[in-house]
N, C-alpha and C positions, 0 to 999 in steps of 0.2 A: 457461763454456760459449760464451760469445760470440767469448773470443779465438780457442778451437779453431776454433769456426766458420769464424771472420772465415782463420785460416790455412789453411785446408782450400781456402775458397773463392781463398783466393792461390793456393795451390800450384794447384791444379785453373786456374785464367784463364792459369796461368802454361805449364800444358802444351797450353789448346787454341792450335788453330791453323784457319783459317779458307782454304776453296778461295775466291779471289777471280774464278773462272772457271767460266761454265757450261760443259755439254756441247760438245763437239771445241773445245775453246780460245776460243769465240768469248766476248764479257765478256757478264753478263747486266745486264737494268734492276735486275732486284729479285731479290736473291738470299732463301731461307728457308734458315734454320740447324736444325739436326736434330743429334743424336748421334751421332759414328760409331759405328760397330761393331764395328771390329777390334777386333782382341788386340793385346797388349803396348803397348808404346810408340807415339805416335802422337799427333795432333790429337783433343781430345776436342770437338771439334765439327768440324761440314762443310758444306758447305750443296748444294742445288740448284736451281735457276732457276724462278722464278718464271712461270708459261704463263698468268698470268690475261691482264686489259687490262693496256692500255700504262700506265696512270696511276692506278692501284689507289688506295683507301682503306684507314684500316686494317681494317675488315672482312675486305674480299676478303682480303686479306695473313693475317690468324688464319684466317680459314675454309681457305685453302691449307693455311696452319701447321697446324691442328686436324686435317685431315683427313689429315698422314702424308706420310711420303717415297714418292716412288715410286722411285727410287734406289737399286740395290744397296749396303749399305753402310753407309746409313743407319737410325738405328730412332729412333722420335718420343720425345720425354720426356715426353708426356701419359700421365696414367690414361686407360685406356678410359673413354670417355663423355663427355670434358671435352668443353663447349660453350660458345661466344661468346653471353652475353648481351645484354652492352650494351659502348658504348664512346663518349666524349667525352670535351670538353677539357677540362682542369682549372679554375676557375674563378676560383680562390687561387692557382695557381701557373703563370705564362706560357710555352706549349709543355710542358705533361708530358699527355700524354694516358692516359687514367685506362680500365680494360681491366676488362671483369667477366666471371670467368668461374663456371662451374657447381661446384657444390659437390665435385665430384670432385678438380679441382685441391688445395682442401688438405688433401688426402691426401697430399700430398709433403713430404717434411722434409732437412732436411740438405743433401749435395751432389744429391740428386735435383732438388729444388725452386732449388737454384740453378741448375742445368743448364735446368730447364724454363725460367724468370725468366728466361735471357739467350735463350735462343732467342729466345724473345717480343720483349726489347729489343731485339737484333739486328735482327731481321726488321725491326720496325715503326718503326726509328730510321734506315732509310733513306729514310722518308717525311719529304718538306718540313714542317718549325717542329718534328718531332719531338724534341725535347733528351732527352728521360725519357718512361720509363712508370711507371704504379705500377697493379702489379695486386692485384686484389678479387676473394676469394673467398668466396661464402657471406657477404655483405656485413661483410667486413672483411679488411685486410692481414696479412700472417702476420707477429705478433706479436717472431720471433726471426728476423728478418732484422735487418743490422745499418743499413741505412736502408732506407726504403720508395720512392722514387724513384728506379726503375734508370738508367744512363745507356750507352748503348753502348760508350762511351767507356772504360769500366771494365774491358771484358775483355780480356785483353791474346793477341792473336789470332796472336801468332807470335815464337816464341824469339826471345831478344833476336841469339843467334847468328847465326838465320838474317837481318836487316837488316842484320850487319856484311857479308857476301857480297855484297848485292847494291846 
């Protein structure tokens, strides 16, 4: 079960692709990552630009995340209802910061719940000493993931085709 998983989630990091550009071309501080929504072939992630303060925490950063794209395009990987309950550093482990959310979250399994888990990391691993998150729902980690400390770094955000081009 683990290995399918574990290849599901390859192949799937292997097809998103990441807009490094907010609206009309200009770069954004703080991008949030969302699902796209086309059909067929394409980036399974996209993000859009972050309009809170200039120097966010991760709070402000998930309550943007939480509350939805506004973004044609885009559609959230939350359950209706999911809520930020708490969030701090990890204490055992230096820079992973530790993310709680409302018991609705694990209700996601499979590729759902990885799609949700990197939005999270994405978003929140643009923030200084951020290295990892590791999120808590319903006071514990979901059990069949195959490590519990996400790392941004992990997603692989554009065809290896497309960096031979540019």
């Amino acid at each position: 079960m683990k290995g399918k998983l574990l290849a599901l989630l390859t192949l799937i990091l292997l097809l998103c692709a990441a807009c490094g550009q907010g609206e009309a071309g200009r770069e954004a501080d703080y991008l949030l990552y969302f699902v796209a929504s086309q059909g067929g072939h394409g980036p399974a992630l996209d993000t859009e630009p972050y309009s809170g303060t200039a120097e966010p925490d991760p709070e402000s950063l998930l309550t943007a995340l939480l509350a939805g794209p506004s973004r044609e395009g885009l559609v959230s990987p939350f359950p209706r209802g999911v809520t930020l309950q708490r969030w701090e550093w990890d204490q055992d482990q230096a820079n992973n910061l530790q993310v709680w959310l409302s018991e609705q979250y694990s209700g996601l399994a499979d590729i759902s719940l990885t799609m949700a888990d990197y939005c999270v990391a994405l978003t929140l691993g643009q923030l200084e000493g951020v290295e990892s998150v590791e999120i808590i729902s319903e006071g514990h980690t979901a059990n069949y993931r195959s490590h519990q400390r996400l790392r941004p770094e992990e997603a692989v955000l554009a065809d290896q085709g497309d960096r031979a081009g540019k």
